[in-house]
PyMOL commands that place a pseudoatom at each C-alpha (Angstrom):
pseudoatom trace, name=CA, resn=UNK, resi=1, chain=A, elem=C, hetatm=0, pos=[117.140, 125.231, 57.547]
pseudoatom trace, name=CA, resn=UNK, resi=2, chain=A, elem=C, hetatm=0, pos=[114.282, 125.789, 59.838]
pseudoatom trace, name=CA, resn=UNK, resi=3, chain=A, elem=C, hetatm=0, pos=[113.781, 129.770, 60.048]
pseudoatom trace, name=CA, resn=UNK, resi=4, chain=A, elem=C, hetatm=0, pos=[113.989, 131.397, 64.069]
pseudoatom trace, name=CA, resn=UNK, resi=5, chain=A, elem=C, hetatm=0, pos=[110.372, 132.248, 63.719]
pseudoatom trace, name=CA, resn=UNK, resi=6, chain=A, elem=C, hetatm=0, pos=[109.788, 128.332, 63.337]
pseudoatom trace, name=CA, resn=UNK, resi=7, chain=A, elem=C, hetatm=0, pos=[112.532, 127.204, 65.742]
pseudoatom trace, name=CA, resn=UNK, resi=8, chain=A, elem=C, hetatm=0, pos=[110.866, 129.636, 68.472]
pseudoatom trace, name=CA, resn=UNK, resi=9, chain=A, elem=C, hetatm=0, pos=[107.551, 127.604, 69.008]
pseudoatom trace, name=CA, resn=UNK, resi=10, chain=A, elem=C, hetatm=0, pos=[109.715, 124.378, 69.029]
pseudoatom trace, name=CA, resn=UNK, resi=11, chain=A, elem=C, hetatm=0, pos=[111.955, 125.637, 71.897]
pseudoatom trace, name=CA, resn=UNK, resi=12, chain=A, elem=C, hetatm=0, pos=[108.794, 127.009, 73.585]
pseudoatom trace, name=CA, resn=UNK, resi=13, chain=A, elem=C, hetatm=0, pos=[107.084, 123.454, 73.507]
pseudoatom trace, name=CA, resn=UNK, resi=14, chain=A, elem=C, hetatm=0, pos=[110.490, 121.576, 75.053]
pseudoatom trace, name=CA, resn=UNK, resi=15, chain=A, elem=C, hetatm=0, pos=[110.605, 123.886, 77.839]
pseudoatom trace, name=CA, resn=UNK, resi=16, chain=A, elem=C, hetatm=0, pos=[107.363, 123.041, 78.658]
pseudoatom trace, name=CA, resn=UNK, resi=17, chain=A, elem=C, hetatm=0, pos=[107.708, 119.724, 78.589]
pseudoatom trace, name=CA, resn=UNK, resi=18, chain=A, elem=C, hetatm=0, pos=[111.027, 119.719, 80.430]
pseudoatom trace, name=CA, resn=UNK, resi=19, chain=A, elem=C, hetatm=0, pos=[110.151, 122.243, 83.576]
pseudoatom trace, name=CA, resn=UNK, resi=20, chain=A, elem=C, hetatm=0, pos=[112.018, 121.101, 86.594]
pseudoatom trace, name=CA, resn=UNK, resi=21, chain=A, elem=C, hetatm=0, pos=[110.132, 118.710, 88.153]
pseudoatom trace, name=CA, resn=UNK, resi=22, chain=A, elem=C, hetatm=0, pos=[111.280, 119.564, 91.679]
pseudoatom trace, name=CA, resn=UNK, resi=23, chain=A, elem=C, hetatm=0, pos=[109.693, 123.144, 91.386]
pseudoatom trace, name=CA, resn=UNK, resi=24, chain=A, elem=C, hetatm=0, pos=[106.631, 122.951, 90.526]
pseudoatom trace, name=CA, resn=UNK, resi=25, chain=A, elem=C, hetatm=0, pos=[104.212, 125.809, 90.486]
pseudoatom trace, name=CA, resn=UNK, resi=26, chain=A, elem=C, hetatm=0, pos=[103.713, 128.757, 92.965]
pseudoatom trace, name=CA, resn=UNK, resi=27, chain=A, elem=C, hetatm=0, pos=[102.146, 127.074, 96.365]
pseudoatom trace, name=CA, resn=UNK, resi=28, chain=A, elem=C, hetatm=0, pos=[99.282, 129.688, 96.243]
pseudoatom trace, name=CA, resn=UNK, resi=29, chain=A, elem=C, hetatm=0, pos=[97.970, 127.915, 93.327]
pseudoatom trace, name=CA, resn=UNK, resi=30, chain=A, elem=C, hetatm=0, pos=[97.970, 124.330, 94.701]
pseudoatom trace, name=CA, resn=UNK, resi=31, chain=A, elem=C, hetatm=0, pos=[94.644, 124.905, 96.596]
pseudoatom trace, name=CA, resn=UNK, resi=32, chain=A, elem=C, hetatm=0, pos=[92.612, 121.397, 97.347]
pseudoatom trace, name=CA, resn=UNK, resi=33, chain=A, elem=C, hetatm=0, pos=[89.592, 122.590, 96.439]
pseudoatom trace, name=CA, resn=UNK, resi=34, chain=A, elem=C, hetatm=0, pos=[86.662, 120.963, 95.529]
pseudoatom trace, name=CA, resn=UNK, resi=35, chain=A, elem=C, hetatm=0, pos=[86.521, 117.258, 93.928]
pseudoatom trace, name=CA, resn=UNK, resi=36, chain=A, elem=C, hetatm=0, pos=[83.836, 115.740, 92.250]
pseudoatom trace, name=CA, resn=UNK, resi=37, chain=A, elem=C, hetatm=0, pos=[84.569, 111.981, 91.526]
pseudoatom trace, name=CA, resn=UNK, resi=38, chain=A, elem=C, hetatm=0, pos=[83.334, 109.646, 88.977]
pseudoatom trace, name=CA, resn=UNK, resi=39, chain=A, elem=C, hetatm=0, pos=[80.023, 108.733, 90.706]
pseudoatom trace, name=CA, resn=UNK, resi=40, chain=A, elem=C, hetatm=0, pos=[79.622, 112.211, 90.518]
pseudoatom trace, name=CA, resn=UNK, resi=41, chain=A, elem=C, hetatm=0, pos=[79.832, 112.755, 94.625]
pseudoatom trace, name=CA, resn=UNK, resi=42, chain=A, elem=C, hetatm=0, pos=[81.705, 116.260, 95.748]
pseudoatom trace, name=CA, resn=UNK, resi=43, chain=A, elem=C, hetatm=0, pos=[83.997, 116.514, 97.960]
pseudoatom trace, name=CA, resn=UNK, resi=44, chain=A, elem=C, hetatm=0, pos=[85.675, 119.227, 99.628]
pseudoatom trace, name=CA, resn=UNK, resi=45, chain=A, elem=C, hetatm=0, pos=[88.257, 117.787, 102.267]
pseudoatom trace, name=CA, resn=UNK, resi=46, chain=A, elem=C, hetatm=0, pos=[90.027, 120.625, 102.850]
pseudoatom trace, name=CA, resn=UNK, resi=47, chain=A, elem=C, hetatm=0, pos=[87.009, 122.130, 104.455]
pseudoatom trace, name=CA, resn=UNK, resi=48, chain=A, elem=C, hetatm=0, pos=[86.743, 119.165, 107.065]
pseudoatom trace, name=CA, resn=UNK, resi=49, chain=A, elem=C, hetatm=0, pos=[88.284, 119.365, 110.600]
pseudoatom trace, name=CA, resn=UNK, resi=50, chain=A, elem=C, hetatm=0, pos=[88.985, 115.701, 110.621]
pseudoatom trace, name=CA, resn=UNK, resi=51, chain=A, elem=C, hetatm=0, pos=[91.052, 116.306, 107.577]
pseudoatom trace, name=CA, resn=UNK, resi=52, chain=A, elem=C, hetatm=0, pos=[94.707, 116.154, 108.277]
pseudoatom trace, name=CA, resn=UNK, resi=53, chain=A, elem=C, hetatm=0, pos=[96.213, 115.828, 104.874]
pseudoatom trace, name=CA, resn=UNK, resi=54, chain=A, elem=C, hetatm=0, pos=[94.977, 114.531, 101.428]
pseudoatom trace, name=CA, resn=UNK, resi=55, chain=A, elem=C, hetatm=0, pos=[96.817, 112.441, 98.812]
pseudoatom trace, name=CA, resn=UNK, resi=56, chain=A, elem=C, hetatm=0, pos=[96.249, 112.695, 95.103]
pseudoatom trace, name=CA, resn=UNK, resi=57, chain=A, elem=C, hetatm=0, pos=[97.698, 109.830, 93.320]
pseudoatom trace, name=CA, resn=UNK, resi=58, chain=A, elem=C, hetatm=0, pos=[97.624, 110.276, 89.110]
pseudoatom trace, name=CA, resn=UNK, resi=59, chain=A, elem=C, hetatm=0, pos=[96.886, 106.715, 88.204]
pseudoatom trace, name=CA, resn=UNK, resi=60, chain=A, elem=C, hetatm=0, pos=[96.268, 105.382, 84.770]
pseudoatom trace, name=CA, resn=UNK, resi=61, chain=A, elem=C, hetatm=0, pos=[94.341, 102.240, 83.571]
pseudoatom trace, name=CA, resn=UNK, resi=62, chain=A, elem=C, hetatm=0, pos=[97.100, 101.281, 80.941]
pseudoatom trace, name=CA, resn=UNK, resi=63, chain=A, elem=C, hetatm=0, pos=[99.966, 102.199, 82.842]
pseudoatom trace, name=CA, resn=UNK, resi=64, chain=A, elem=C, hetatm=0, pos=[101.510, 98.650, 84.045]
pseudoatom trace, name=CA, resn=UNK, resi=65, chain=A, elem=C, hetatm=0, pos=[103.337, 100.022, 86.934]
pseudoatom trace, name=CA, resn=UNK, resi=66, chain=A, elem=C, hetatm=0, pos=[100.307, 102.390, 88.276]
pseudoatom trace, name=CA, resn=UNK, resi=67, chain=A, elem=C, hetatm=0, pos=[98.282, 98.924, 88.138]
pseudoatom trace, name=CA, resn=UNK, resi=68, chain=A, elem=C, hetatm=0, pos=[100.784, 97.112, 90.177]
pseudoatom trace, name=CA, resn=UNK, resi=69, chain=A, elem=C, hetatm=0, pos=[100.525, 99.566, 92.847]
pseudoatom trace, name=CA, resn=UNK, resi=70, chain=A, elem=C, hetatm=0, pos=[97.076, 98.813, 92.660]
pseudoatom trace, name=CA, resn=UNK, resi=71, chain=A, elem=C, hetatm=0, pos=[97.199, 96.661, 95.628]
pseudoatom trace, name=CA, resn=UNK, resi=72, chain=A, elem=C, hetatm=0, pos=[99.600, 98.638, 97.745]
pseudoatom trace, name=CA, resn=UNK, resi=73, chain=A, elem=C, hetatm=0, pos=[97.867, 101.440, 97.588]
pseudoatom trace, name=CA, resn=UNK, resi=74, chain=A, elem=C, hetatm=0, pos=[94.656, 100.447, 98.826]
pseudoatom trace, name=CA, resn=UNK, resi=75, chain=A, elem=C, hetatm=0, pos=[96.605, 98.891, 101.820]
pseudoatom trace, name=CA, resn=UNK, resi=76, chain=A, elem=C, hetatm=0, pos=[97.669, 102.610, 102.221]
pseudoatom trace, name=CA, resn=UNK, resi=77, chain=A, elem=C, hetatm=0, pos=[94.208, 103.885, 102.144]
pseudoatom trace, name=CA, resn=UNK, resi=78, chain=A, elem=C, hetatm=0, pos=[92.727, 101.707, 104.815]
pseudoatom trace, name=CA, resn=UNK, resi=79, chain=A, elem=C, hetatm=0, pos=[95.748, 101.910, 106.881]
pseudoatom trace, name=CA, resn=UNK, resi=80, chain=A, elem=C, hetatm=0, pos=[95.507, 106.420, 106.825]
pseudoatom trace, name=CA, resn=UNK, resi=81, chain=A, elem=C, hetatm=0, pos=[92.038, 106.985, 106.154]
pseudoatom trace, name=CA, resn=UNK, resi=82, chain=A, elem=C, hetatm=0, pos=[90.932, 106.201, 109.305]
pseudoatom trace, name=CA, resn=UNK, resi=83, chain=A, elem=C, hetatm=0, pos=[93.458, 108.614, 111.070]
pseudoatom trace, name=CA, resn=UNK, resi=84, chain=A, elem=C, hetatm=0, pos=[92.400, 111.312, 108.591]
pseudoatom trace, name=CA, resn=UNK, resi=85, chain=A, elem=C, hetatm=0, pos=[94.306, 111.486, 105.470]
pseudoatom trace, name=CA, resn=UNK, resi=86, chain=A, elem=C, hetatm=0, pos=[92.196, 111.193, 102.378]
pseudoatom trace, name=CA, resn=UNK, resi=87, chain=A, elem=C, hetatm=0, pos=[93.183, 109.340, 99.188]
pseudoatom trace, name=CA, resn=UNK, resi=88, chain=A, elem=C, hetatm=0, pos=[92.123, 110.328, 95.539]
pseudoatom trace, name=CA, resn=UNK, resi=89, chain=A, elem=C, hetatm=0, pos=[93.308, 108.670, 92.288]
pseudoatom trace, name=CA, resn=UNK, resi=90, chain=A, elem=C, hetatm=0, pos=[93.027, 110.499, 89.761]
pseudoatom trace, name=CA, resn=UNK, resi=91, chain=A, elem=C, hetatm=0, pos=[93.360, 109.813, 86.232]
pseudoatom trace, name=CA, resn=UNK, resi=92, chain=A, elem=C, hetatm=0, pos=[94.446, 112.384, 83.687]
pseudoatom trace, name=CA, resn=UNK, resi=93, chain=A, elem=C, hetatm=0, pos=[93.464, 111.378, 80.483]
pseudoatom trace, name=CA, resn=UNK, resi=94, chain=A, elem=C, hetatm=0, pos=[91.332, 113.303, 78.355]
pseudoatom trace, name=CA, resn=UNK, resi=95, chain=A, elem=C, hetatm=0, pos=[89.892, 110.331, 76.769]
pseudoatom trace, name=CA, resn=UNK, resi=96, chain=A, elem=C, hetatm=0, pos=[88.942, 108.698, 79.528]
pseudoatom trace, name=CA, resn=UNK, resi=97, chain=A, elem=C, hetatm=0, pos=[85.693, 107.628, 80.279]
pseudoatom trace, name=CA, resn=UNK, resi=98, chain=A, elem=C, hetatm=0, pos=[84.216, 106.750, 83.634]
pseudoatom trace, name=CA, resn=UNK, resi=99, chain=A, elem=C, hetatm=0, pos=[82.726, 103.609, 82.616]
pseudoatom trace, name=CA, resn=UNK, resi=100, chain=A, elem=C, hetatm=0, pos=[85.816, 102.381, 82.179]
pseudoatom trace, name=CA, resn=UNK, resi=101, chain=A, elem=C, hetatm=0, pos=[87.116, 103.738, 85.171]
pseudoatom trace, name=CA, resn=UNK, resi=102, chain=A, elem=C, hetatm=0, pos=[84.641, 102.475, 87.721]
pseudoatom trace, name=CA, resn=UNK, resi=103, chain=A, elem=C, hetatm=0, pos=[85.360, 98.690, 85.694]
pseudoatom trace, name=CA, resn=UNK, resi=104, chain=A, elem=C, hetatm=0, pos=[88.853, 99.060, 86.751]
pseudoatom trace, name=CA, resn=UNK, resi=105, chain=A, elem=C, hetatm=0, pos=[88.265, 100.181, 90.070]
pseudoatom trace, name=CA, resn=UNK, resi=106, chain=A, elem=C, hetatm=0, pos=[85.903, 96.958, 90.454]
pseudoatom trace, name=CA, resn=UNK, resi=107, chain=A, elem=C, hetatm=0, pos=[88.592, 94.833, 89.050]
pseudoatom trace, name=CA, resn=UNK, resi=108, chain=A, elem=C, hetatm=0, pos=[91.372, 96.050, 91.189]
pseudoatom trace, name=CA, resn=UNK, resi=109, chain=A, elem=C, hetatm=0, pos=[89.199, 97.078, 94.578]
pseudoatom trace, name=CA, resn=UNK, resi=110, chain=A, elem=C, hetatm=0, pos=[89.975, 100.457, 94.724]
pseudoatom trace, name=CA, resn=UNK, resi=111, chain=A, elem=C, hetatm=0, pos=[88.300, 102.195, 98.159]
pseudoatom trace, name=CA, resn=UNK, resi=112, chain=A, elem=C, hetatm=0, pos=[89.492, 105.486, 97.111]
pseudoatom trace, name=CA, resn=UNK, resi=113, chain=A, elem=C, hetatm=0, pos=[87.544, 108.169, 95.252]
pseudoatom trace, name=CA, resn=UNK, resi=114, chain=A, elem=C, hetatm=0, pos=[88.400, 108.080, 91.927]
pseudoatom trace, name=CA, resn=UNK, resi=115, chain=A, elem=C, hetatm=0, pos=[88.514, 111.379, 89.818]
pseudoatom trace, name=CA, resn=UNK, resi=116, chain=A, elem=C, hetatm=0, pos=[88.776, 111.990, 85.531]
pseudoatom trace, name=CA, resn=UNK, resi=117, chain=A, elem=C, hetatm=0, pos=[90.758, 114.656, 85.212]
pseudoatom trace, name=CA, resn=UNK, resi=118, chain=A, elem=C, hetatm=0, pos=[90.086, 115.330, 81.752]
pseudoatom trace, name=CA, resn=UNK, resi=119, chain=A, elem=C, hetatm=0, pos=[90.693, 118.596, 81.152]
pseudoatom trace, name=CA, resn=UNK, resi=120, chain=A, elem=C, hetatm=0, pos=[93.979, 117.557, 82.899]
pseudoatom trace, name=CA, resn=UNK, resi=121, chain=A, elem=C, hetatm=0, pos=[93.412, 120.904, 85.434]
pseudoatom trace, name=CA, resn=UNK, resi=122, chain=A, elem=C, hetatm=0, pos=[94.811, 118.794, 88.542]
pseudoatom trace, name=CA, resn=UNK, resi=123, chain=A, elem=C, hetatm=0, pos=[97.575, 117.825, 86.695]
pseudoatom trace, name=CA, resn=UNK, resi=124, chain=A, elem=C, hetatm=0, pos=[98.785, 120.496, 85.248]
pseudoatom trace, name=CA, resn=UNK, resi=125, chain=A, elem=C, hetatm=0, pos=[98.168, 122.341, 88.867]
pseudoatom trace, name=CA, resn=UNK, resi=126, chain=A, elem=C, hetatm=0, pos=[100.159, 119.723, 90.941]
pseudoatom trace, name=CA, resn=UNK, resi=127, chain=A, elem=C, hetatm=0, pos=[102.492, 119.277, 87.624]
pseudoatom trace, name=CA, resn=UNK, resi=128, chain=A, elem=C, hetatm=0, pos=[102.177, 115.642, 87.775]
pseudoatom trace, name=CA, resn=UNK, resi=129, chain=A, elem=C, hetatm=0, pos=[104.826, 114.072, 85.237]
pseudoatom trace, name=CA, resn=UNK, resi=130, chain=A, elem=C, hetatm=0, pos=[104.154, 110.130, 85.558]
pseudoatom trace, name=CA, resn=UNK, resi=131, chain=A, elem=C, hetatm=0, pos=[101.495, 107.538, 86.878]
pseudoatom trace, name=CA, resn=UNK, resi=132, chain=A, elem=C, hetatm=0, pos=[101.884, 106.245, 89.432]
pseudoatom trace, name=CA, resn=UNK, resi=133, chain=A, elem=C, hetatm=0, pos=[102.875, 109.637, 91.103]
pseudoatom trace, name=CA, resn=UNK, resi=134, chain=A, elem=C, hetatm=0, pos=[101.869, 110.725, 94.679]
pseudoatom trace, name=CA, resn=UNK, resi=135, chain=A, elem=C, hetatm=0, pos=[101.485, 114.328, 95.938]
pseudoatom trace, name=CA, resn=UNK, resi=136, chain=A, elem=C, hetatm=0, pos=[100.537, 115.052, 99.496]
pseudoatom trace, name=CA, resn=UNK, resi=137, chain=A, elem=C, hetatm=0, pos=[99.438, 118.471, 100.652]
pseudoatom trace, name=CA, resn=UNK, resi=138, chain=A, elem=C, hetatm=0, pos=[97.914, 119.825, 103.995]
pseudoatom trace, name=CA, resn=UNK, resi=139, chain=A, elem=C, hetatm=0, pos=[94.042, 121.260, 103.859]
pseudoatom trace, name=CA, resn=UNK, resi=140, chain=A, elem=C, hetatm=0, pos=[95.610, 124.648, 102.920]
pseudoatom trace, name=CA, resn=UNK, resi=141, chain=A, elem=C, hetatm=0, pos=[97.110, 123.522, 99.918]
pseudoatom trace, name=CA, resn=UNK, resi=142, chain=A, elem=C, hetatm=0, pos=[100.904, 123.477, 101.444]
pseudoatom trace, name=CA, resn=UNK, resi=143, chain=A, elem=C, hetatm=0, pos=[102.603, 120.432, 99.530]
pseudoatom trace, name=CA, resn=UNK, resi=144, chain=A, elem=C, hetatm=0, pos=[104.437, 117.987, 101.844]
pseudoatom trace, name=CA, resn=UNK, resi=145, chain=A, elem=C, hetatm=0, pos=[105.668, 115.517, 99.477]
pseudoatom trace, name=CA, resn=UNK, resi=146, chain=A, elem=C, hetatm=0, pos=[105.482, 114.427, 95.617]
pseudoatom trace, name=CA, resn=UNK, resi=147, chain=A, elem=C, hetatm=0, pos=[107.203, 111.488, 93.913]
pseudoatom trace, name=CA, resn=UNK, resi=148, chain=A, elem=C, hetatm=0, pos=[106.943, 107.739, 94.538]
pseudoatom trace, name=CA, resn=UNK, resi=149, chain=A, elem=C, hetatm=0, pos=[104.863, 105.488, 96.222]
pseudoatom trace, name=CA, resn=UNK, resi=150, chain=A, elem=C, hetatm=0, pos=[108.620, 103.285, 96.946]
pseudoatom trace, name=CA, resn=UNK, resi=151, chain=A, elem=C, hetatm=0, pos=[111.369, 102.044, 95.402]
pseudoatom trace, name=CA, resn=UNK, resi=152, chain=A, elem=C, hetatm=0, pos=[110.425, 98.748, 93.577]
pseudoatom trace, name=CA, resn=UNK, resi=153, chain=A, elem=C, hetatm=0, pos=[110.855, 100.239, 90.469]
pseudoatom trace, name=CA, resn=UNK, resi=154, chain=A, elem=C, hetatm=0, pos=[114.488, 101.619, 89.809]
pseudoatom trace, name=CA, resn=UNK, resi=155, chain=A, elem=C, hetatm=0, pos=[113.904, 102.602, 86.445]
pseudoatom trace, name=CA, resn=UNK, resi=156, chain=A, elem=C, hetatm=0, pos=[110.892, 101.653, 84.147]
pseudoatom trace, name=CA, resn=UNK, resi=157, chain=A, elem=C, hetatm=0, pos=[111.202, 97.911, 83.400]
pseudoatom trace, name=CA, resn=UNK, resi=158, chain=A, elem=C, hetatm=0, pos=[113.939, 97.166, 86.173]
pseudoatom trace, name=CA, resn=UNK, resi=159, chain=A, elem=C, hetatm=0, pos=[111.761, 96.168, 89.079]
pseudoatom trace, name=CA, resn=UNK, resi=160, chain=A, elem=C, hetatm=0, pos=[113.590, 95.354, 92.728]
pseudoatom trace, name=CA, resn=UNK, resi=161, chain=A, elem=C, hetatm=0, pos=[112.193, 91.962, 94.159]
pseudoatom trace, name=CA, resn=UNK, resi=162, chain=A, elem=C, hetatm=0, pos=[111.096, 93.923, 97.229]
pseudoatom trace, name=CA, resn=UNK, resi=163, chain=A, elem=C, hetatm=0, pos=[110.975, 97.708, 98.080]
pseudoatom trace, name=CA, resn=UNK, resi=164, chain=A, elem=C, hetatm=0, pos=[113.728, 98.729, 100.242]
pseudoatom trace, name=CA, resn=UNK, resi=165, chain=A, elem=C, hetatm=0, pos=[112.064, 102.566, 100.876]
pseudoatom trace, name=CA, resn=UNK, resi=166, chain=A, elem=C, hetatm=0, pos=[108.994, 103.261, 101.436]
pseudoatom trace, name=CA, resn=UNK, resi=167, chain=A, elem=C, hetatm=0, pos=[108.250, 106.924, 100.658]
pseudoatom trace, name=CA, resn=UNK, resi=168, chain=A, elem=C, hetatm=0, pos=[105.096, 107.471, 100.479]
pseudoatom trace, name=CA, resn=UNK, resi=169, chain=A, elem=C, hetatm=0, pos=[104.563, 105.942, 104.082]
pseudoatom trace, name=CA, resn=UNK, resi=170, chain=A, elem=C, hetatm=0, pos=[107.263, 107.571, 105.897]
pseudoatom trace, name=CA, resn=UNK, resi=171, chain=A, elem=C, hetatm=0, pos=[105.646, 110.712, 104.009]
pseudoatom trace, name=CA, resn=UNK, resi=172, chain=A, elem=C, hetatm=0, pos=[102.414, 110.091, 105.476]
pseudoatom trace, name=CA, resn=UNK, resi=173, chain=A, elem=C, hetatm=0, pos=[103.837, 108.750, 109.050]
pseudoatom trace, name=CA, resn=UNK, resi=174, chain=A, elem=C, hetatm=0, pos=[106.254, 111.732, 109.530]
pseudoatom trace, name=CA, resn=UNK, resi=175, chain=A, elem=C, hetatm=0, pos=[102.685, 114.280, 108.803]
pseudoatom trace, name=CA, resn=UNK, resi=176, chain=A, elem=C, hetatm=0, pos=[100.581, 112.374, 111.471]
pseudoatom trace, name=CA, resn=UNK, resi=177, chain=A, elem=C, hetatm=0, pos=[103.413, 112.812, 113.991]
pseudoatom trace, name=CA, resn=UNK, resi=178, chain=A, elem=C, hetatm=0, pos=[103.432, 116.776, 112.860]
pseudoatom trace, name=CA, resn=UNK, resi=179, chain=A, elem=C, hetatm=0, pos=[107.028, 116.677, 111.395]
pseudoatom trace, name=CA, resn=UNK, resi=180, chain=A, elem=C, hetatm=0, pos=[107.759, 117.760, 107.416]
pseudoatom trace, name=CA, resn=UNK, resi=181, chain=A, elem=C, hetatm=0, pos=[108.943, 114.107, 105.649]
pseudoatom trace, name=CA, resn=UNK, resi=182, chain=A, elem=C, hetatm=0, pos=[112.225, 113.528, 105.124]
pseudoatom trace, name=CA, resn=UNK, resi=183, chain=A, elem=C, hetatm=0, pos=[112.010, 113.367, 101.399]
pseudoatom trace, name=CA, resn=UNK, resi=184, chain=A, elem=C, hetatm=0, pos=[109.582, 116.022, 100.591]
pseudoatom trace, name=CA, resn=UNK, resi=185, chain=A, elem=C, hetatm=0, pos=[110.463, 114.679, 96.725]
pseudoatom trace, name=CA, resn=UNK, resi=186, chain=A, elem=C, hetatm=0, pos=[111.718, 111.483, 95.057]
pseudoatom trace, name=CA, resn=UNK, resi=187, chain=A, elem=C, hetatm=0, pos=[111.636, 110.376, 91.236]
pseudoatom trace, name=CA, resn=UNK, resi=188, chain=A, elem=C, hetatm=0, pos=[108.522, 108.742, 90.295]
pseudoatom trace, name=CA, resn=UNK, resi=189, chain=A, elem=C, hetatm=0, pos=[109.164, 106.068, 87.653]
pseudoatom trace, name=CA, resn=UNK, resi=190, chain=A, elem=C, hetatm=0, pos=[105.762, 105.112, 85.483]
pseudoatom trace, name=CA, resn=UNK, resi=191, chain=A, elem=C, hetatm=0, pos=[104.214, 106.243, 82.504]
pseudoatom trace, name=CA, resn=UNK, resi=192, chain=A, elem=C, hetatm=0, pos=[104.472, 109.564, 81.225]
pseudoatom trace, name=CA, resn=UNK, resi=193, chain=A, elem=C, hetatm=0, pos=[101.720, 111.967, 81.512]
pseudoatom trace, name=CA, resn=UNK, resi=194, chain=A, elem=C, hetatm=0, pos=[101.301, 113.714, 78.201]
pseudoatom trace, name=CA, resn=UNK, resi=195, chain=A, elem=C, hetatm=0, pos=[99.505, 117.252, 78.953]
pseudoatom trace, name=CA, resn=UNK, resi=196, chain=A, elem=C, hetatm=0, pos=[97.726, 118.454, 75.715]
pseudoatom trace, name=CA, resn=UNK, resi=197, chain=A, elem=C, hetatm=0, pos=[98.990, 122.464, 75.267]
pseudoatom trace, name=CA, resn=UNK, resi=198, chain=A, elem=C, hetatm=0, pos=[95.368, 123.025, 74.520]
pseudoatom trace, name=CA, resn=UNK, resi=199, chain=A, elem=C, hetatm=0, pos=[92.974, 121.196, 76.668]
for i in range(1, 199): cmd.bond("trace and resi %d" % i, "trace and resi %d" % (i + 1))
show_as sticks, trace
zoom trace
């Protein structure tokens, strides 16, 4: 029998993985800050007055179902850029490289920014669980909505034929007409994002 001074680090490690998705962390610490994408570019869209909200979506190149969404999402960027919310897709892998990143954003025409979160920093500051996963936050870092992108997945491997909601559009919608979505969250279904305890 395992002694309580071994059990201890066990139950620490399960409560971290298992932190209630719908709290998050403290809003002071979700600042957007500054992004500097794969190409290397910086960007600081909070600073911008044209910027009305931005949209970090944790993507990952394996990940079936974040690949699917592929398309959809880039139909979502062309469709809200122009009225000024700003898409990122960030990928939190720490082995990542961005060779292989910019080859998958060829393949699958990504417009967006793309960003390697290696160190998994966004992550773990948004507390992004699953790719795909969309979080949407106002310049100062208020969060308006995390979750899906819809509902054609209703559990992973159990795909609708067509979406029935679409969340992540009636989020964005609902903050161009100035009103707080909804669903401010809904359960993401994708590949789980595994956050390395020491990065």
């Amino acid at each position: 029998m395992r002694s309580r001074k071994e059990l201890f680090p066990l139950a620490l490690l399960t409560l971290l993985l298992f932190v209630n998705p719908s709290r998050g962390l403290p809003e002071q610490d979700l600042s957007i800050g500054t992004i500097v994408d794969i190409e290397g570019i910086v960007h600081n869209p909070a600073n911008s007055p044209k910027t009305v909200a931005v949209v970090f979506v944790y993507v990952d190149i394996t990940c079936p179902i974040a690949n699917f969404y592929q398309p959809a999402l880039r139909r979502l960027a062309e469709t809200f850029e122009p009225k000024g919310i700003r898409f990122y897709q960030v990928h939190p892998d720490p082995d990542g490289q961005k060779d292989a990143l910019a080859e998958h954003a060829k393949a699958y025409a990504v417009t967006s920014p793309v960003v390697l979160d290696a160190k998994q920093v966004l992550a773990r500051r948004h507390d992004a669980k699953v790719t795909p996963e969309a979080h949407v936050f106002l310049a100062d870092g208020s969060r308006l909505y995390r979750g899906r992108i819809d509902n054609t997945y209703a559990t992973y491997g159990k795909r609708r034929p067509e979406a029935t909601s679409h969340d992540l559009r009636e989020a964005l919608q609902s903050t161009l007409a100035g009103r707080k979505p909804a669903k401010a969250v809904t359960k993401a279904v994708g590949c789980q994002i595994l956050i390395e305890l020491h990065p």
